[in-house]
BAKEMAR-657355 format. One record per residue: residue number from 1; x, y, z of N, C-alpha, C in turn. Coordinates in nm, 2 decimals. Each point is the difference from the previous one (the first is absolute). Example, Ala and Ser with C-alpha at 12.3 -4.5 7.8 and 13.67 -1.06 7.14 Angstrom:
+------+--------+--------+--------+--------+--------+--------+--------+--------+--------+
! resi !   n.xx !   n.yy !   n.zz !  ca.xx !  ca.yy !  ca.zz !   c.xx !   c.yy !   c.zz !
+------+--------+--------+--------+--------+--------+--------+--------+--------+--------+
!    1 !   1.32 !  -0.57 !   0.78 !  -0.09 !   0.12 !   0.00 !   0.09 !   0.12 !   0.00 !
!    2 !  -0.04 !   0.11 !  -0.07 !   0.09 !   0.11 !   0.00 !  -0.08 !   0.11 !   0.08 !
+------+--------+--------+--------+--------+--------+--------+--------+--------+--------+
***
This chain:
+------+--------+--------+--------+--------+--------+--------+--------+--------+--------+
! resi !   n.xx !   n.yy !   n.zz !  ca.xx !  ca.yy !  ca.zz !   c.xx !   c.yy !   c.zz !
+------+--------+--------+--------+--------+--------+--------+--------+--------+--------+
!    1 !   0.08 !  -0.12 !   0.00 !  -0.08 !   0.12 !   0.00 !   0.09 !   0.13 !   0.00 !
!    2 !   0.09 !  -0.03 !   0.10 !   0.13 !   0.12 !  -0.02 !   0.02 !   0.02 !  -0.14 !
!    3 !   0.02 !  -0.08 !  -0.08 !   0.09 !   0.03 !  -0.13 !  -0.10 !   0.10 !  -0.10 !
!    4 !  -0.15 !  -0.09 !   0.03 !  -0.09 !   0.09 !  -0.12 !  -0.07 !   0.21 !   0.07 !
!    5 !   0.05 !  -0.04 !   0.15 !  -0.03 !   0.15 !   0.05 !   0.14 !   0.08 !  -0.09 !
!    6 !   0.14 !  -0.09 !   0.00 !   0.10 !   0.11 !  -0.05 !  -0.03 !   0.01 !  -0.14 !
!    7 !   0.00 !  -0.10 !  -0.09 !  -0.08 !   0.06 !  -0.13 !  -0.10 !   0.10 !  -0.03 !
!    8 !  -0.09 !  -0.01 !   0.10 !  -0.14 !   0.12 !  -0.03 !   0.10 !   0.08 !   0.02 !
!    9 !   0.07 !   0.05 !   0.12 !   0.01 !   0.16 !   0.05 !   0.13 !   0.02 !  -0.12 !
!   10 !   0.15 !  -0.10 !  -0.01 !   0.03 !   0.04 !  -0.14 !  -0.07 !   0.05 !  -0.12 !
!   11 !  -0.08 !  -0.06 !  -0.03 !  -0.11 !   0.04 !  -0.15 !  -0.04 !   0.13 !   0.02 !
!   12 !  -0.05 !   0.01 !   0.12 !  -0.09 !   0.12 !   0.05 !   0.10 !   0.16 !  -0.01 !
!   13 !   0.17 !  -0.06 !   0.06 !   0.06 !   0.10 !   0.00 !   0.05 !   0.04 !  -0.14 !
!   14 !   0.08 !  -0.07 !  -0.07 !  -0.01 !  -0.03 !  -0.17 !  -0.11 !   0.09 !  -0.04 !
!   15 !  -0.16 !  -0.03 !   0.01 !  -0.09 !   0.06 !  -0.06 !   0.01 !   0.16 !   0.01 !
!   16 !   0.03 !   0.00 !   0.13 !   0.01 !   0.17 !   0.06 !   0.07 !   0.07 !  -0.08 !
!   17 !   0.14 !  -0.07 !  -0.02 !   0.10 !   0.07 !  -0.04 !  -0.01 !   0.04 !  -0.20 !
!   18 !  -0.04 !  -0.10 !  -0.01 !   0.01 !  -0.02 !  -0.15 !  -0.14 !   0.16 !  -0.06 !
!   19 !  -0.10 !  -0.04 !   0.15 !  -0.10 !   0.12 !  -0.06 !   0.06 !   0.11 !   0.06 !
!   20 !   0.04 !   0.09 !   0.07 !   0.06 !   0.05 !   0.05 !   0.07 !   0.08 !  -0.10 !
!   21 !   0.13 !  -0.10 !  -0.09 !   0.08 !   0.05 !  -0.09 !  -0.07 !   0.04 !  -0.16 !
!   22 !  -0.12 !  -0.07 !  -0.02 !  -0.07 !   0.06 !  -0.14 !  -0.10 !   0.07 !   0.03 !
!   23 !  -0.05 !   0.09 !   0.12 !  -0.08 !   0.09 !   0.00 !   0.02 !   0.12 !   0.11 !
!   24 !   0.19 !   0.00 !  -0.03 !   0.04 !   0.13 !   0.04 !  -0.08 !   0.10 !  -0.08 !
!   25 !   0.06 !   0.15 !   0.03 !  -0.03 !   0.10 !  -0.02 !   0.14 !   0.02 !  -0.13 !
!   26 !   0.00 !   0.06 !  -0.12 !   0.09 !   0.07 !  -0.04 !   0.09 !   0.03 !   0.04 !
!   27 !   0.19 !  -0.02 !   0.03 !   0.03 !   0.12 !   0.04 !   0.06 !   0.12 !  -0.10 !
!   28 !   0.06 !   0.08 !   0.09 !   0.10 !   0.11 !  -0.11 !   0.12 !  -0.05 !   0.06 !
!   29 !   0.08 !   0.00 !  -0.09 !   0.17 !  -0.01 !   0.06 !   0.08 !   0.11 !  -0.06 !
!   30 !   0.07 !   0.05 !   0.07 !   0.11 !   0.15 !  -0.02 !   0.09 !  -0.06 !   0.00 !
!   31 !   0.08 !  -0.03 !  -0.17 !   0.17 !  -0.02 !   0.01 !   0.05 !   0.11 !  -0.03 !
!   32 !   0.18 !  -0.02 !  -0.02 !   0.09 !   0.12 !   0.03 !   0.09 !  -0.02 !  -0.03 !
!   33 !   0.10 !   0.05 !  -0.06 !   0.13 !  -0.03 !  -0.05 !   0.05 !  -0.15 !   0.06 !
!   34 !   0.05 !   0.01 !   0.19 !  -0.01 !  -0.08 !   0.06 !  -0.05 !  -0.14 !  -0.08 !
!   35 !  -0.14 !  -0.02 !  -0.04 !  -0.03 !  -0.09 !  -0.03 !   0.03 !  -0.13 !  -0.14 !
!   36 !   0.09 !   0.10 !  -0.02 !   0.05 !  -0.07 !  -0.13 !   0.05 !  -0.13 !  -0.01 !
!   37 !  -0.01 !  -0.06 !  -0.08 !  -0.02 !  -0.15 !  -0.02 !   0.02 !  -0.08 !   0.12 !
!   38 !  -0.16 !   0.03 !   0.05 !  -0.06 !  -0.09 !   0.07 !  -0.16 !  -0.07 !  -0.10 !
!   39 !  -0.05 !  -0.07 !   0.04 !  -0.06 !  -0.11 !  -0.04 !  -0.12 !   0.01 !   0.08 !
!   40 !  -0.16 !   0.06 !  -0.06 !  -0.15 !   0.02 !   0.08 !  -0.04 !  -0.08 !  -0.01 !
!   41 !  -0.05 !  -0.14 !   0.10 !  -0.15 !  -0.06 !  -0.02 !  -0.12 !   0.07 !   0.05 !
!   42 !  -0.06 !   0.04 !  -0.13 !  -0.13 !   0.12 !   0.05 !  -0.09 !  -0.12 !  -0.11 !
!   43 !  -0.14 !   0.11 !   0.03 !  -0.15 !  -0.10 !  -0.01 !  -0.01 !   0.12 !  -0.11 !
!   44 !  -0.11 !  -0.07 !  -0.12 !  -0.12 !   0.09 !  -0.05 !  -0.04 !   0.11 !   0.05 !
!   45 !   0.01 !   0.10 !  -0.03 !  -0.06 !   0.12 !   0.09 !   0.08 !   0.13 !   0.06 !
!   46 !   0.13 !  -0.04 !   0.03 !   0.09 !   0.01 !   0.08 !   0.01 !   0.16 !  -0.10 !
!   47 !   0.09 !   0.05 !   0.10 !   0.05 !   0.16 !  -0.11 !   0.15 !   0.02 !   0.08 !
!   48 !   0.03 !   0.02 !  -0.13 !   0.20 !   0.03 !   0.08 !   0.04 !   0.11 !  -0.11 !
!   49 !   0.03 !   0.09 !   0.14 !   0.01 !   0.12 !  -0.05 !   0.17 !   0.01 !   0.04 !
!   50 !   0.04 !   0.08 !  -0.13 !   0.22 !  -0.01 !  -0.01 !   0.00 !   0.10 !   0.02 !
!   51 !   0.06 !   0.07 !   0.07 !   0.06 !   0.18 !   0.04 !   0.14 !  -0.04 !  -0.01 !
!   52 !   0.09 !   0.12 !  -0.06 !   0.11 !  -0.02 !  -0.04 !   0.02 !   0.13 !   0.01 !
!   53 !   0.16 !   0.05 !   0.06 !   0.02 !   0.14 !  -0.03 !   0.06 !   0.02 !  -0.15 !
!   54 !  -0.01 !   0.17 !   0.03 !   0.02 !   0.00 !  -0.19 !  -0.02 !   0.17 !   0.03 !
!   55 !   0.13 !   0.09 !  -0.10 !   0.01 !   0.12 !   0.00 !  -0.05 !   0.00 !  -0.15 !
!   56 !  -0.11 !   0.06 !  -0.02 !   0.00 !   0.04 !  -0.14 !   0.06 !   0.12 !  -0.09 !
!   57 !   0.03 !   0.02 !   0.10 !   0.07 !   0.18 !  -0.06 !   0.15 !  -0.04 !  -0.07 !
!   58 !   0.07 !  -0.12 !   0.05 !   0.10 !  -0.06 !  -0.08 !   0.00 !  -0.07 !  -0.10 !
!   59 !  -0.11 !  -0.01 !  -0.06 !  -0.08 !  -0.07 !  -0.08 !   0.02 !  -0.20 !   0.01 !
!   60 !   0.04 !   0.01 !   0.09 !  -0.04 !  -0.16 !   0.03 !  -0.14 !  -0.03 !   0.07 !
!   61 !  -0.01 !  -0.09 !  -0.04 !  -0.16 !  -0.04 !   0.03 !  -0.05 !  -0.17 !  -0.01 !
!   62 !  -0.06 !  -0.03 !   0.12 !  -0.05 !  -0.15 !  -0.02 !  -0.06 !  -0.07 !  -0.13 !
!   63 !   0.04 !  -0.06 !  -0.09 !  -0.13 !  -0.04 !  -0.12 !   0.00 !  -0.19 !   0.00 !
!   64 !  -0.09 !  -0.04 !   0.00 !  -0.01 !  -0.20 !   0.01 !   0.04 !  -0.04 !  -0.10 !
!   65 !   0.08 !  -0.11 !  -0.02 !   0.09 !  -0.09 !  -0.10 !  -0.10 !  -0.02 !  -0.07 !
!   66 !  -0.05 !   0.02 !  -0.08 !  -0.10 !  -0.11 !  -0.12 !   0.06 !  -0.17 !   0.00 !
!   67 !  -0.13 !  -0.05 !  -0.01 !   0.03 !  -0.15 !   0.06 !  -0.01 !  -0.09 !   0.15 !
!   68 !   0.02 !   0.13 !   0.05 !   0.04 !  -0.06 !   0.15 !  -0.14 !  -0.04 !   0.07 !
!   69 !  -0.16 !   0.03 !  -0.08 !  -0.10 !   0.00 !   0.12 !  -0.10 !  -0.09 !  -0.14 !
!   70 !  -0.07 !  -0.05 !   0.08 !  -0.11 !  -0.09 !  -0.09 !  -0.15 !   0.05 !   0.02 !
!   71 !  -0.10 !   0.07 !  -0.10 !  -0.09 !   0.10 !   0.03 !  -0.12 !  -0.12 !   0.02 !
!   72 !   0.04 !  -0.16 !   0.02 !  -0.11 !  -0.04 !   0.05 !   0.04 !  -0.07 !   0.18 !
!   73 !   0.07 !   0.04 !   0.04 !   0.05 !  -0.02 !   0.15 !  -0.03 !   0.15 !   0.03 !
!   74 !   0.12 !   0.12 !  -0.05 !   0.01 !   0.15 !   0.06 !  -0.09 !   0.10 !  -0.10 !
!   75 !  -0.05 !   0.06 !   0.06 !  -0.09 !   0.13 !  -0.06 !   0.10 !   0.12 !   0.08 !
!   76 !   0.03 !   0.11 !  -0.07 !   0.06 !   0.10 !   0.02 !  -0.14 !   0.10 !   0.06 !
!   77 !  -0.02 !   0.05 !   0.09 !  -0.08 !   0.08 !   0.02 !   0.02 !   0.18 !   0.04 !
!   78 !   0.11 !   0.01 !  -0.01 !   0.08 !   0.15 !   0.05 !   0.15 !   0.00 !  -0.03 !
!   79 !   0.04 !   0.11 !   0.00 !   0.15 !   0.09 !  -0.06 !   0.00 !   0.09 !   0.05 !
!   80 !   0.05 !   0.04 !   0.09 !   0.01 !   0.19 !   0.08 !   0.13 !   0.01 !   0.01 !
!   81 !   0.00 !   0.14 !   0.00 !   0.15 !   0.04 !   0.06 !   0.00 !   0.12 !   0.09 !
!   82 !   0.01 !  -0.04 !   0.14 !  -0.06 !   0.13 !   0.13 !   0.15 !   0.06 !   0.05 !
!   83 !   0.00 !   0.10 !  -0.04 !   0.11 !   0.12 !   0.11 !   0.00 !  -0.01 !   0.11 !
!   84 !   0.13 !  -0.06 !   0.06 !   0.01 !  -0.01 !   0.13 !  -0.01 !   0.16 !   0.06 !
!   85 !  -0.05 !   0.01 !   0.12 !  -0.06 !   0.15 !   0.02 !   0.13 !   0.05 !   0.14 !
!   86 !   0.01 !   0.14 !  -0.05 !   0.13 !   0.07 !   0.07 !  -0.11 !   0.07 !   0.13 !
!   87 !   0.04 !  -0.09 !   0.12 !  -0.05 !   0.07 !   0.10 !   0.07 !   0.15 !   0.03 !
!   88 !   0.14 !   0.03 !  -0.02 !   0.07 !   0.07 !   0.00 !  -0.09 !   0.15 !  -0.05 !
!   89 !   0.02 !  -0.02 !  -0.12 !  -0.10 !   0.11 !  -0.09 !  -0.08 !  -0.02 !  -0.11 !
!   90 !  -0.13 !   0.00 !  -0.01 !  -0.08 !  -0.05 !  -0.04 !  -0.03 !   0.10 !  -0.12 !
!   91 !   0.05 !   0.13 !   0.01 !   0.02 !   0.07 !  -0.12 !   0.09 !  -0.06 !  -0.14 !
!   92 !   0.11 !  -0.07 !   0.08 !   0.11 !  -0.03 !  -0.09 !  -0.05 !  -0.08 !  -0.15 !
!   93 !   0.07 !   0.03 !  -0.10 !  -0.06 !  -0.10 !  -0.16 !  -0.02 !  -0.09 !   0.01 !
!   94 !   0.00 !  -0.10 !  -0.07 !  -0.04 !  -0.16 !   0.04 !   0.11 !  -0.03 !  -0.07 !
!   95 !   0.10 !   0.08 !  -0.16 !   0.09 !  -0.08 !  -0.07 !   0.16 !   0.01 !   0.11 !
!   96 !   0.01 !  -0.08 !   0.00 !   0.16 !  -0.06 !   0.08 !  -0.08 !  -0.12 !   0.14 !
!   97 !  -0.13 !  -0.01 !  -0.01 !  -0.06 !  -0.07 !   0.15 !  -0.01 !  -0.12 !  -0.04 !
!   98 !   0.08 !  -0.14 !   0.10 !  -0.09 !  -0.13 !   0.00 !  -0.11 !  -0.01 !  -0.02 !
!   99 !  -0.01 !  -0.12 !  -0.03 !  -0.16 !  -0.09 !  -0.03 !   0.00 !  -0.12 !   0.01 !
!  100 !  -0.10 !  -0.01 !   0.00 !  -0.09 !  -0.16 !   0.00 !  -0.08 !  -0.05 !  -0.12 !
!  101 !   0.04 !  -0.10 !  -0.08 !  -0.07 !  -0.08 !  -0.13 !  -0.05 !  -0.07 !   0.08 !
!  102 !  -0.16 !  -0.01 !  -0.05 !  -0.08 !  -0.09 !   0.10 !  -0.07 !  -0.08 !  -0.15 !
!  103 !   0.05 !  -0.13 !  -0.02 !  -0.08 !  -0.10 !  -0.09 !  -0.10 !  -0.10 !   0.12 !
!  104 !  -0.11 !  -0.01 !  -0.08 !  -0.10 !  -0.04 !   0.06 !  -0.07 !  -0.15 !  -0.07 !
!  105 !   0.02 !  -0.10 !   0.04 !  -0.02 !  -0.13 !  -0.09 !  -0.11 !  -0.05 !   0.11 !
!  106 !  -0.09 !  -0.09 !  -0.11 !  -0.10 !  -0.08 !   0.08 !   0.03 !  -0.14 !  -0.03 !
!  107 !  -0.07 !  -0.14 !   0.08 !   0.05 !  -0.11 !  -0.05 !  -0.13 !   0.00 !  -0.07 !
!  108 !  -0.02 !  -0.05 !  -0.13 !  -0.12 !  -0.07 !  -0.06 !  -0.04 !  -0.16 !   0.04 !
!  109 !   0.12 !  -0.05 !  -0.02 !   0.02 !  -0.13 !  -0.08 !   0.07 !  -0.05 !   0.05 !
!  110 !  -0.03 !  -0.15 !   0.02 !   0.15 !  -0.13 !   0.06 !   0.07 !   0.01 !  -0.07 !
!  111 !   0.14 !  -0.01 !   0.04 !   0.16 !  -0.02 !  -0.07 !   0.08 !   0.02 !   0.06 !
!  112 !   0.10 !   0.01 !  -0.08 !   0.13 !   0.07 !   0.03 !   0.06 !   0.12 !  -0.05 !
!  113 !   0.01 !   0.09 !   0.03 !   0.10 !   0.09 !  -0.11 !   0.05 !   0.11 !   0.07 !
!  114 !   0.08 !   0.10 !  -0.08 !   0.11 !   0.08 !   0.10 !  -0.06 !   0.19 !  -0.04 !
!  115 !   0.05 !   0.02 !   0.10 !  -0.02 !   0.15 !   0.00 !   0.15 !   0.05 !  -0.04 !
!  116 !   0.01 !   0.08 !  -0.10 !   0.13 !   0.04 !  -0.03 !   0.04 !   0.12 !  -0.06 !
!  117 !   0.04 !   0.12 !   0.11 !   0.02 !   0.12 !  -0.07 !   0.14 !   0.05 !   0.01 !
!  118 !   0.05 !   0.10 !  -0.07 !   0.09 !   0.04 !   0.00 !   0.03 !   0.16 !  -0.01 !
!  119 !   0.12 !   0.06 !   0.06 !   0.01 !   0.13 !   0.04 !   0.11 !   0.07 !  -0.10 !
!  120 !  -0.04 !   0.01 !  -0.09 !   0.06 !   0.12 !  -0.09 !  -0.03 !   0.13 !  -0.08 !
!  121 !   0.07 !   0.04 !  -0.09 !  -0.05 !   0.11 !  -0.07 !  -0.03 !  -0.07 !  -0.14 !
!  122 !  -0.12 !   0.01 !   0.00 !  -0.09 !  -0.05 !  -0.14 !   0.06 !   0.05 !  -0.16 !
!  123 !   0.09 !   0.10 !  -0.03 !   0.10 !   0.01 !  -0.10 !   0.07 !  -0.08 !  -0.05 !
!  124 !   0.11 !  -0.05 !   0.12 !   0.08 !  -0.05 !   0.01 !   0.02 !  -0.15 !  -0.04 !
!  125 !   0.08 !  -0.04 !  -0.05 !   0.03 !  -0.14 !  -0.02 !   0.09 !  -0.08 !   0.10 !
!  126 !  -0.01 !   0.04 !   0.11 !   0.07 !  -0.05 !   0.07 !   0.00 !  -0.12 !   0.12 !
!  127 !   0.03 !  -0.09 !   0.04 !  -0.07 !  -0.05 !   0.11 !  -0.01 !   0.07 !   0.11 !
!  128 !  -0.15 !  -0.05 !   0.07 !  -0.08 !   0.10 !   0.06 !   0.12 !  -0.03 !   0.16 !
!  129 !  -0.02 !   0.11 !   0.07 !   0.07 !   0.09 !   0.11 !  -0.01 !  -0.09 !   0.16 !
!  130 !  -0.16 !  -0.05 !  -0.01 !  -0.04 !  -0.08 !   0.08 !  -0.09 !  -0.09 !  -0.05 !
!  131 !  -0.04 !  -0.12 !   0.05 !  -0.09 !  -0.10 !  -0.06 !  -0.12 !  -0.04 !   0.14 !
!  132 !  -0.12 !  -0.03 !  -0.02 !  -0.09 !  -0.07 !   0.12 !  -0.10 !  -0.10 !  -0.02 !
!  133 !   0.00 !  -0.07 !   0.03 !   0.00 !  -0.16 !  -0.10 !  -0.05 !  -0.10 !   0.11 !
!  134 !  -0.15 !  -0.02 !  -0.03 !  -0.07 !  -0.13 !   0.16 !  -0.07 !  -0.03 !  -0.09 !
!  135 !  -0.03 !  -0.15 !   0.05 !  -0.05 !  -0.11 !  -0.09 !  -0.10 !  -0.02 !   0.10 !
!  136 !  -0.11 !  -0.05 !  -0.07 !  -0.16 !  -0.04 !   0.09 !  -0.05 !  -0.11 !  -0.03 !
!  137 !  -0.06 !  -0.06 !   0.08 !  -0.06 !  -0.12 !   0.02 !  -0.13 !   0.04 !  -0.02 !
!  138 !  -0.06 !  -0.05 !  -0.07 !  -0.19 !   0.07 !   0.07 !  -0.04 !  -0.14 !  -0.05 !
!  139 !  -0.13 !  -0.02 !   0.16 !  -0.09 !  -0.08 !  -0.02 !  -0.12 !   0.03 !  -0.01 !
!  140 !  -0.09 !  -0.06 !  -0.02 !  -0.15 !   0.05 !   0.02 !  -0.06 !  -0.06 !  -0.13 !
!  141 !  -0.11 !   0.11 !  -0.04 !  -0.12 !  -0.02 !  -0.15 !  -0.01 !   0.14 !  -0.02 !
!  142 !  -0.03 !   0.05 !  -0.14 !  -0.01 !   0.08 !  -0.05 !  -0.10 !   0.06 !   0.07 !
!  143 !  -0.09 !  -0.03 !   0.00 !  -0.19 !   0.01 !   0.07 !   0.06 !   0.09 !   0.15 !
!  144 !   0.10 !  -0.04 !   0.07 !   0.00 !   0.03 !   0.13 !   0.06 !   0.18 !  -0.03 !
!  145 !   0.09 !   0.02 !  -0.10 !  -0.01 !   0.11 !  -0.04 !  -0.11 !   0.13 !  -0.06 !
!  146 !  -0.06 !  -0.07 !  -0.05 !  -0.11 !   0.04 !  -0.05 !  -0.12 !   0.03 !   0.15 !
!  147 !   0.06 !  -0.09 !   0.09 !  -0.14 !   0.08 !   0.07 !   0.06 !   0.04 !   0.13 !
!  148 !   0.16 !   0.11 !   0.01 !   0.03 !   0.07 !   0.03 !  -0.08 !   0.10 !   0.03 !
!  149 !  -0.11 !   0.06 !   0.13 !  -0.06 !   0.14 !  -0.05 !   0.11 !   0.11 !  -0.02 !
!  150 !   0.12 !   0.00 !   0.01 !   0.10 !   0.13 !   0.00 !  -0.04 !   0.01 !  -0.15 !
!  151 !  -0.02 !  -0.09 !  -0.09 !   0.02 !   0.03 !  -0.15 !  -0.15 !   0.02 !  -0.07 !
!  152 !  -0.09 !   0.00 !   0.08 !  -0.14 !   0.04 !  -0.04 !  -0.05 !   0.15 !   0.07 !
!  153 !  -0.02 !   0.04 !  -0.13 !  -0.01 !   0.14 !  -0.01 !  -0.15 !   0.03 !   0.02 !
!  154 !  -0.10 !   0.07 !   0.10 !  -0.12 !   0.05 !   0.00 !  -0.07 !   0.00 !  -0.13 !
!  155 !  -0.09 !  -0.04 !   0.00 !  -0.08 !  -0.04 !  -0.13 !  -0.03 !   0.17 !  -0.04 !
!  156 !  -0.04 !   0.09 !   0.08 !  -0.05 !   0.12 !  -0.06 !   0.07 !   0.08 !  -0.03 !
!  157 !   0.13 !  -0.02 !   0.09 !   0.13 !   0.10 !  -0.05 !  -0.01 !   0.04 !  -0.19 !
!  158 !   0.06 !   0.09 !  -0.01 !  -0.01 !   0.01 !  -0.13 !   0.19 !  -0.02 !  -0.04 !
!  159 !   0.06 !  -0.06 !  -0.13 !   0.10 !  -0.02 !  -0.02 !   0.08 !   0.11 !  -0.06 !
!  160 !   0.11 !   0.04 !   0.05 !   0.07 !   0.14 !  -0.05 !   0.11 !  -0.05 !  -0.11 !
!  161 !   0.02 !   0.08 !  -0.13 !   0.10 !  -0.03 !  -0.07 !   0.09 !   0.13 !  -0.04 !
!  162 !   0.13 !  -0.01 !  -0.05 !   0.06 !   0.16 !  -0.06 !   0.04 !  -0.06 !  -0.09 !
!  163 !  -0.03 !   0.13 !  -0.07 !   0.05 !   0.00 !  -0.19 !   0.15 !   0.04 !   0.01 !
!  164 !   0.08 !  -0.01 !  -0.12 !   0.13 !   0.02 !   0.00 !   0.05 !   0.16 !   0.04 !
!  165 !  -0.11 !   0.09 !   0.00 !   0.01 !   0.16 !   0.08 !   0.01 !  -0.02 !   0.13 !
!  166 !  -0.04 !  -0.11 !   0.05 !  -0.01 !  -0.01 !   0.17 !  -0.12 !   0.09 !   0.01 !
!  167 !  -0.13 !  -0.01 !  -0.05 !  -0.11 !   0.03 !   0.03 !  -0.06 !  -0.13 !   0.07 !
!  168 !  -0.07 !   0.04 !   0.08 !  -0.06 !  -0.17 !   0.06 !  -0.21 !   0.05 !  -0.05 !
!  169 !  -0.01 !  -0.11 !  -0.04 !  -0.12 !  -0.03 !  -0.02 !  -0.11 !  -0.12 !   0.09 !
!  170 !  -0.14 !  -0.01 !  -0.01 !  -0.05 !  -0.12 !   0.02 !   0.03 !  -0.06 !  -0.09 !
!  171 !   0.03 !  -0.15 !  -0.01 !  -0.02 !  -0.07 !  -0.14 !  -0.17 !  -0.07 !   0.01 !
!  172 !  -0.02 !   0.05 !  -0.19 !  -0.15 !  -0.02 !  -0.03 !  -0.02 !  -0.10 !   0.06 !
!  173 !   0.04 !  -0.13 !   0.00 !  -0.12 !  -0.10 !   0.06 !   0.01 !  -0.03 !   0.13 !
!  174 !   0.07 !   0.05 !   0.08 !  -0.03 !  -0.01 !   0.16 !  -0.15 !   0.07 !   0.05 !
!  175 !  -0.01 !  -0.07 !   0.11 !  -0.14 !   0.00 !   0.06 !   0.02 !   0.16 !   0.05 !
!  176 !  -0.17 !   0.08 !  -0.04 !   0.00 !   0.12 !   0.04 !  -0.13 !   0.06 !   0.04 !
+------+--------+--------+--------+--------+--------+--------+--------+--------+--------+
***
């Protein structure tokens, strides 16, 4: 009778864990120079956001290796580049100031594939200055992406677009 009480409560704990692990929450993960080739097991859903420093006033600048990401595992969802802010003087120009490239990827899709950007000046033929380079594991189902609410947009919102003037418009067939 001992033996089949430790089976149930094994099964039982097993059960816990296994549900437990497929009906987390999304997370976000923040990497960083630091994190360079290391190796993510993340889920469907997941968002991993790269911050990298970067002066653009030297005209170097973060841009992703073509090749390096597979658009049915990684969806790109953002590109910024934020001025680090001079508590000193807040008058001062922004050209000669640090920053922050912030790429923004989502997992779609099970796989494997790598994040890979590199830090140079975009003229140049040269090899790039700095490299940052993490490879991901994703498990999950497509479906569990999809019913993300972070990526569902209010049905009534209306959808904004800009023309190549940088005028922003509604676009005609969003809901109004």
């Amino acid at each position: 009778m001992t033996f089949s009480r430790f089976m149930i409560r094994a099964f039982a704990a097993l059960l816990a864990v296994c549900l437990t692990s497929a009906c987390r929450s999304p997370q976000d993960i923040l990497l960083t120079e630091s994190d360079s080739g290391r190796t993510l097991d993340l889920r469907v859903g997941d968002t991993v956001v790269v911050a990298l420093n970067a002066n653009k006033t030297t005209g170097f600048d973060w841009y992703p290796r073509h090749g390096a990401g597979s658009v049915r595992i990684l969806a790109e969802k953002g590109d910024r580049y934020v001025v680090d802010p001079d508590p000193a003087d807040s008058r001062k120009p922004v050209a000669g100031r640090n920053g922050s490239h912030y790429f923004t990827y989502r997992v779609i899709g099970p796989g494997v594939c790598g994040i890979a950007l590199d830090y140079k000046r975009s003229w140049e033929k040269k090899d790039p200055t700095k490299t940052f380079e993490v490879m991901i594991r994703a498990t999950g189902t497509p479906e569990e992406a999809a019913s993300d609410p972070r990526e569902l947009p209010p049905e009534e919102q209306p959808v904004y677009m800009t023309d190549s003037k940088g005028n922003v418009t509604i676009r005609p067939d969003s809901p109004q």
